[in-house]
C-alpha positions as CSV (number, residue, x, y, z in Angstrom):
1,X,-84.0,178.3,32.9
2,X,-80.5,177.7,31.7
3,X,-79.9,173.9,33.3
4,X,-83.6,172.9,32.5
5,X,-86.1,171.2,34.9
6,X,-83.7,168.8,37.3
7,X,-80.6,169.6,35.1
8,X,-81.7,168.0,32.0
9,X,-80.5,170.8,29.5
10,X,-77.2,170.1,31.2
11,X,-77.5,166.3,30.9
12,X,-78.1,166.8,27.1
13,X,-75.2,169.4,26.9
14,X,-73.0,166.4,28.9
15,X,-74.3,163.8,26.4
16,X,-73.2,165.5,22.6
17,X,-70.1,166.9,24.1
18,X,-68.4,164.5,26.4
19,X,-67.5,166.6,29.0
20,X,-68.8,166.6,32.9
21,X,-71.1,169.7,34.0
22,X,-71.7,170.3,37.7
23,X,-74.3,173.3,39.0
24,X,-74.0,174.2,42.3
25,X,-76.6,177.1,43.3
26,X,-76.1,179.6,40.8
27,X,-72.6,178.9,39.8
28,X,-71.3,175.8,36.9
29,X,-68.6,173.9,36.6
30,X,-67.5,172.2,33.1
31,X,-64.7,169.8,33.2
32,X,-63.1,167.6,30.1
33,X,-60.7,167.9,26.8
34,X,-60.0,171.7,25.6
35,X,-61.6,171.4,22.4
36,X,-65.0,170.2,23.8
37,X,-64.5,172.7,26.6
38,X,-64.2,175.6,24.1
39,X,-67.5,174.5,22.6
40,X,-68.6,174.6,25.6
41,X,-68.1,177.8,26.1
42,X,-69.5,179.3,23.4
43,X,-72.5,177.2,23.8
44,X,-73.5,178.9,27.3
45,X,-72.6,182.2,25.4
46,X,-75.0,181.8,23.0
47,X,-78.0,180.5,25.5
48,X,-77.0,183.3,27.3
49,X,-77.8,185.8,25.0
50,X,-81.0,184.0,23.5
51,X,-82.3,184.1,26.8
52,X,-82.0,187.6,27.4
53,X,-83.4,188.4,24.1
54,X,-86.4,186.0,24.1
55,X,-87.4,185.1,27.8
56,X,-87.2,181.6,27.3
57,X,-85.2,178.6,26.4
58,X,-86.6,175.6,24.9
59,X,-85.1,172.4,24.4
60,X,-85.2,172.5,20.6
61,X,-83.6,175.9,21.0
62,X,-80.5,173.8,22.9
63,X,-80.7,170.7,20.2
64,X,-80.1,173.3,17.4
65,X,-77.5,175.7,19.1
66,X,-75.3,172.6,20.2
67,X,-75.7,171.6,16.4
68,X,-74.8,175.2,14.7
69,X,-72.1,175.0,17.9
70,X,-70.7,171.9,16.6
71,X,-70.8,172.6,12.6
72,X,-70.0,176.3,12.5
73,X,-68.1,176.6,15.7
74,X,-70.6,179.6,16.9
75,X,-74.2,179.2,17.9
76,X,-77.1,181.4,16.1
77,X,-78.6,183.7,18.8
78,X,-76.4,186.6,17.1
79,X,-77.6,186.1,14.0
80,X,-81.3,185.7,14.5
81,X,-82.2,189.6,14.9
82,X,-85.9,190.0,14.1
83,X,-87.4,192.4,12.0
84,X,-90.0,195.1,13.7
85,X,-92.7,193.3,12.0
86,X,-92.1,189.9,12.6
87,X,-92.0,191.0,16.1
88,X,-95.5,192.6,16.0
89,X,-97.1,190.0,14.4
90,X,-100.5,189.1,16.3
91,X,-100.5,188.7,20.0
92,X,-97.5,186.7,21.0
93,X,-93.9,187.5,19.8
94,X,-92.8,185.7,16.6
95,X,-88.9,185.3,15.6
96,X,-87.7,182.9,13.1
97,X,-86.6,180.1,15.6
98,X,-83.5,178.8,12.8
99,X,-81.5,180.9,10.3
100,X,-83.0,179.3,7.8
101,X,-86.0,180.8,8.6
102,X,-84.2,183.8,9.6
103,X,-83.2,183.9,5.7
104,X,-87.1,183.1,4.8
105,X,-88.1,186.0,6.9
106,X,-85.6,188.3,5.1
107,X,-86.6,187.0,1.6
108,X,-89.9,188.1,2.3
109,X,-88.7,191.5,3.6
110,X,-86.9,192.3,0.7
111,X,-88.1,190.4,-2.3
112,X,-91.8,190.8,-4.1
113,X,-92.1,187.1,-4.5
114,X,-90.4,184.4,-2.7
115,X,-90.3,180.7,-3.4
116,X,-89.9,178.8,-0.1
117,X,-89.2,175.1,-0.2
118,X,-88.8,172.4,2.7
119,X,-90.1,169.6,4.7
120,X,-93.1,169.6,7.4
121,X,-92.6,171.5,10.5
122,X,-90.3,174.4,9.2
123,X,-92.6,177.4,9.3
124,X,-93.1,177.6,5.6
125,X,-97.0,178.3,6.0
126,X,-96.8,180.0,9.8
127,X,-93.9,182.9,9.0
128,X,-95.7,183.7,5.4
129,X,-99.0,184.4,7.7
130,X,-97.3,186.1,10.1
131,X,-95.3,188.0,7.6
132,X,-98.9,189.1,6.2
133,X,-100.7,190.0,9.0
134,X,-98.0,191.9,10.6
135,X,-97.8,194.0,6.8
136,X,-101.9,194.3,6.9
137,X,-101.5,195.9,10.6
138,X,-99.1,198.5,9.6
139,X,-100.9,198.8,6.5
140,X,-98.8,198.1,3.8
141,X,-100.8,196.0,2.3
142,X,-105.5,196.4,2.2
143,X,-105.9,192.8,1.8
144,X,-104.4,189.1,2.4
145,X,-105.1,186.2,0.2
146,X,-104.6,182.7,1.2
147,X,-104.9,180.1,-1.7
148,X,-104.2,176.3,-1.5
149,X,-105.3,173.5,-4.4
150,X,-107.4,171.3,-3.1
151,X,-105.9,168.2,-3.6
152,X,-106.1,164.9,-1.4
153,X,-103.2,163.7,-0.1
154,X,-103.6,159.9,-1.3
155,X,-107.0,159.1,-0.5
156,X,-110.4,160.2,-1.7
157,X,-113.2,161.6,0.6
158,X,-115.6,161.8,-2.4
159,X,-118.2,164.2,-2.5
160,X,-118.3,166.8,0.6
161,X,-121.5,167.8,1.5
162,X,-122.7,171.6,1.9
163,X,-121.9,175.0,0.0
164,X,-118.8,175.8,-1.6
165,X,-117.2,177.0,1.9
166,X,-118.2,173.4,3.5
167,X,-116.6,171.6,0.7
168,X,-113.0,173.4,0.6
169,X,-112.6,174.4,4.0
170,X,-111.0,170.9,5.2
171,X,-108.5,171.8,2.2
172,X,-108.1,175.2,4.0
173,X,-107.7,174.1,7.7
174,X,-103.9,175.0,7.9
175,X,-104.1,178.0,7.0
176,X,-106.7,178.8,9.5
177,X,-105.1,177.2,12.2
178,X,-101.9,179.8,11.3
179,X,-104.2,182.6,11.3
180,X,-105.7,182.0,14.7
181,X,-102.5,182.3,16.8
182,X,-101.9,185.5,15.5
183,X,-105.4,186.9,15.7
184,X,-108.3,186.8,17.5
185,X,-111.7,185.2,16.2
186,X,-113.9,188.2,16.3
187,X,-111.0,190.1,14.3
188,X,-110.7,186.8,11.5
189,X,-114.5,186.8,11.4
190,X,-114.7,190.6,10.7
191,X,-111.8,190.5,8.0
192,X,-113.2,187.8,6.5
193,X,-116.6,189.5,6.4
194,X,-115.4,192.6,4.1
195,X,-113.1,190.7,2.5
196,X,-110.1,192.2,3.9
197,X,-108.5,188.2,4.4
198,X,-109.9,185.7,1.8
199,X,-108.8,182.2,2.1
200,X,-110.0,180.3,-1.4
201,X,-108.8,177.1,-3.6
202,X,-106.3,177.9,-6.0
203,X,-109.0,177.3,-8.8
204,X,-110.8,180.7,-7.4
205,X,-107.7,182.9,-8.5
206,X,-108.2,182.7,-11.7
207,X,-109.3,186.0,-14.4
208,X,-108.5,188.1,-10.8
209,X,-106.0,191.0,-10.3
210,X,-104.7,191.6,-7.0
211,X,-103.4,195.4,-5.9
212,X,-102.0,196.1,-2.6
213,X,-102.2,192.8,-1.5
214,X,-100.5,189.9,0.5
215,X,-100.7,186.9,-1.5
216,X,-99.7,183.4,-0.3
217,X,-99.8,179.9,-2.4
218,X,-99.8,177.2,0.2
219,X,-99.1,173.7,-1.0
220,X,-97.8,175.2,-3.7
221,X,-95.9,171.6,-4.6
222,X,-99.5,170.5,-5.8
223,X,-100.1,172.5,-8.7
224,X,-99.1,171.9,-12.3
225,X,-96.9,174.3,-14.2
226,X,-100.2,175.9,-15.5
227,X,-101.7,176.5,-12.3
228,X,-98.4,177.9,-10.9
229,X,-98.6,180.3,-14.3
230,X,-101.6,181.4,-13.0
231,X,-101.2,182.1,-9.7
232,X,-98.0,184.5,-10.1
233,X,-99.8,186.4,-12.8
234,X,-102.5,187.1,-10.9
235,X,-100.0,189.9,-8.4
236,X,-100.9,193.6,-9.2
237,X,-99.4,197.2,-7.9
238,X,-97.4,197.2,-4.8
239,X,-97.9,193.7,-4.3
240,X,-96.5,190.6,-2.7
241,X,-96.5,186.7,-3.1
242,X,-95.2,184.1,-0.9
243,X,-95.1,180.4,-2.3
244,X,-94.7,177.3,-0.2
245,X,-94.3,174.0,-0.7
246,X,-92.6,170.3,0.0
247,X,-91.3,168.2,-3.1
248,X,-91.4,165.5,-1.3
249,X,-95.1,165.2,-0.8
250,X,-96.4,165.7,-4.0
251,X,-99.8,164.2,-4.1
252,X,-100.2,164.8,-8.3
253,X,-100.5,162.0,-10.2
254,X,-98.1,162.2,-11.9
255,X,-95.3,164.5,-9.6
256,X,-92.9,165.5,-12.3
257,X,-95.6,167.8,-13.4
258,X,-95.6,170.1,-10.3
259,X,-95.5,173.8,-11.0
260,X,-93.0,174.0,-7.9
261,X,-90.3,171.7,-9.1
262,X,-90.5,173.7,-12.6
263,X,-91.0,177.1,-11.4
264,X,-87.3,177.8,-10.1
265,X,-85.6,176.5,-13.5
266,X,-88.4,178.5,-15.4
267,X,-88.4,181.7,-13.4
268,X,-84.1,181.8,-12.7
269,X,-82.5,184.5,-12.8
270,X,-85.1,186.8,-12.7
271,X,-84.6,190.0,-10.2
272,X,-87.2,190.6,-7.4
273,X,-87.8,187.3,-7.0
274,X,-86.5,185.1,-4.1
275,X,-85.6,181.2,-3.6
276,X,-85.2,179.5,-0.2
277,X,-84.8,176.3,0.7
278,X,-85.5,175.1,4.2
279,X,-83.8,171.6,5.8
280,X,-84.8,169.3,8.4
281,X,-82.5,171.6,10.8
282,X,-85.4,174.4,10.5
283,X,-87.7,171.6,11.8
284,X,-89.5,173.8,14.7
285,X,-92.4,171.2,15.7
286,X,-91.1,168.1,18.0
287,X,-87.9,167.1,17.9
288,X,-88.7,163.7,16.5
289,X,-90.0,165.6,13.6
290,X,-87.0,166.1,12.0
291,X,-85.4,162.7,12.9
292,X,-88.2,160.9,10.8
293,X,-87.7,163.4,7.8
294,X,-83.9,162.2,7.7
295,X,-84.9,158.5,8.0
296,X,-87.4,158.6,5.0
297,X,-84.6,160.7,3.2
298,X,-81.9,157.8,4.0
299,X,-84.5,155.0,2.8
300,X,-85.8,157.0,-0.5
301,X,-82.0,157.6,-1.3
302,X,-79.6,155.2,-0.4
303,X,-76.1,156.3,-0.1
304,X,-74.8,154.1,-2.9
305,X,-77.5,155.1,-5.1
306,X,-78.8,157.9,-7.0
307,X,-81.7,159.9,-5.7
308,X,-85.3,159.2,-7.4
309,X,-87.5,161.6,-6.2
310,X,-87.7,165.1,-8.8
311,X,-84.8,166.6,-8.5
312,X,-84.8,170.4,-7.8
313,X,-83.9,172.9,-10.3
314,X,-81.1,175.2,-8.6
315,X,-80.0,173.0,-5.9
316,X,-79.2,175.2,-2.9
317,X,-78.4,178.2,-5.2
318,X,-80.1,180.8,-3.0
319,X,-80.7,184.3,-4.5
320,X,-82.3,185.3,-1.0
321,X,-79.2,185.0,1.5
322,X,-79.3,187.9,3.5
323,X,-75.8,189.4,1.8
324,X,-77.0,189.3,-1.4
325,X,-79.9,190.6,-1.1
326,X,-81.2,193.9,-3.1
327,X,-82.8,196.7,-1.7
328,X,-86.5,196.9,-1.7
329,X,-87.7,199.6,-4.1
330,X,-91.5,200.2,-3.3
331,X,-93.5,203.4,-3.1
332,X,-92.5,205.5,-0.1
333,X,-96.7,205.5,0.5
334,X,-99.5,203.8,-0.3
């Protein structure tokens, strides 16, 4: 598990350090400068210890260790403790994969509403599901909402045919595929059924009050300050929200007007409330994922020029790093 299938964890390990790594049986032999050897070192320490905590070891799991190895000098097994519910959440076992999403997961803990911001393939939309399921199983929470404005992103499919269900579900679809790795279909079907999960359009929040609830905002960079407005008033008693969202793929005509880009400046400073911003090192889907994302990031803004996309109010500011963050004060019982 440690070399990879014929070696090729070891031939990736060879390639970003420069050193010479030899496996013989069940023993390993690293030969080259100090410094590199050192990283090394800690390197194996880390997969080490993520193996025995998780099972498994991926090969985005290595390409992100060797990076936090290389940048921070230690790699992030150590500090990617999971919470009890993350870890409970549906039938497999979910753990933030990056401490970026290790500092999502905590925001969520710990704050009532939490802004999350970052490119494709973080686990912006997967973790706030998980996050709600796992507080509907252990009853913290009677019901989850899942609300998404149903916008198309740069093309028009005219009018859908069917009911109202036929016409927003393609809007809806990732949210359902989130939902159905973490339960079953006879469970989703029966939730959905008495309402105890109810996945609608953003425009279906509205004149509603939501108590005891799980609330998330998907796509969140897609609505206008008004809707945004909207959607945050609607949260009742002993209730939580999770907003997501990617400023880069605002598809509003005109994208300064998204209620995500105006919702940190508006909102700042305000306790309870939580801001994270995810990077294309928290990309968890294929590794080329997070290659494009810095390639149309280098082309959109050139080094010798300024950026211009929206800028985002309260740069990397983040109220929701895990030292700073406040304890939770919620009923001891619902």
């Amino acid at each position: 598990m440690l070399f990879g299938r014929n070696g090729v964890f070891l031939s990736l390990i060879e390639a970003r350090f420069g050193v010479q790594v030899v496996a013989r049986g069940d023993e390993m032999i690293a030969t080259g400068d100090p410094e590199p050897l050192e990283l090394v070192d800690r390197l194996f320490t880390d997969l080490f210890q993520h193996i025995e905590k998780t099972g498994e070891l991926s090969e985005r799991y290595l390409q992100y260790a060797m990076t936090q190895v290389a940048e921070a000098g230690e790699g992030p097994s150590s500090r990617l403790q999971t919470t009890p519910e993350m870890a409970s959440a549906g039938r497999q076992r979910i753990i933030p994969k990056t401490l970026g999403q290790k500092e999502y997961v905590d925001a969520m803990e710990h704050f009532d509403i939490t802004f999350c911001i970052g490119p494709a393939g973080t686990g912006k939309t997967y973790l706030a599901v998980a996050m709600a399921v796992a507080e509907l199983k252990a009853r913290l929470v009677d019901r989850v909402f899942l609300a998404r404005p149903a916008v198309e992103a740069g093309e028009s499919l005219g009018f859908l045919p069917g009911d109202i269900r036929a016409k927003v579900d393609p809007y809806l679809r990732p949210v359902y595929d989130a939902l159905h790795e973490m339960l079953s279909l006879d469970k989703i079907g029966r939730f959905m059924e008495n309402g105890t999960i109810e996945i609608v359009p953003l425009a279906f929040m509205r004149g509603r009050t939501l108590n005891h609830s799980f609330v998330i905002l998907d796509e969140a960079q897609n609505t206008t300050s008004a809707q945004m407005k909207m959607f945050l008033t609607r949260l009742g008693e002993h209730s939580k929200a999770v907003i997501t969202g990617d400023v880069t793929q605002i598809d509003l005509e005109k994208p300064s007007s998204s209620g995500l880009l105006s919702a940190p400046r508006i909102l700042k400073g305000i306790k309870g409330i939580g801001h994270v911003r995810l990077t294309e090192k928290d990309v968890v889907r294929h590794p080329l994922v997070s290659a494009i994302i810095q390639a149309y990031e280098r082309e959109e803004n050139p080094p010798d020029s300024s950026p211009s996309g929206p800028s985002e109010p309260g740069g990397r500011e983040l109220e929701s790093r895990t030292a700073g963050i406040p304890a939770k004060v919620r009923p001891p019982a619902r």
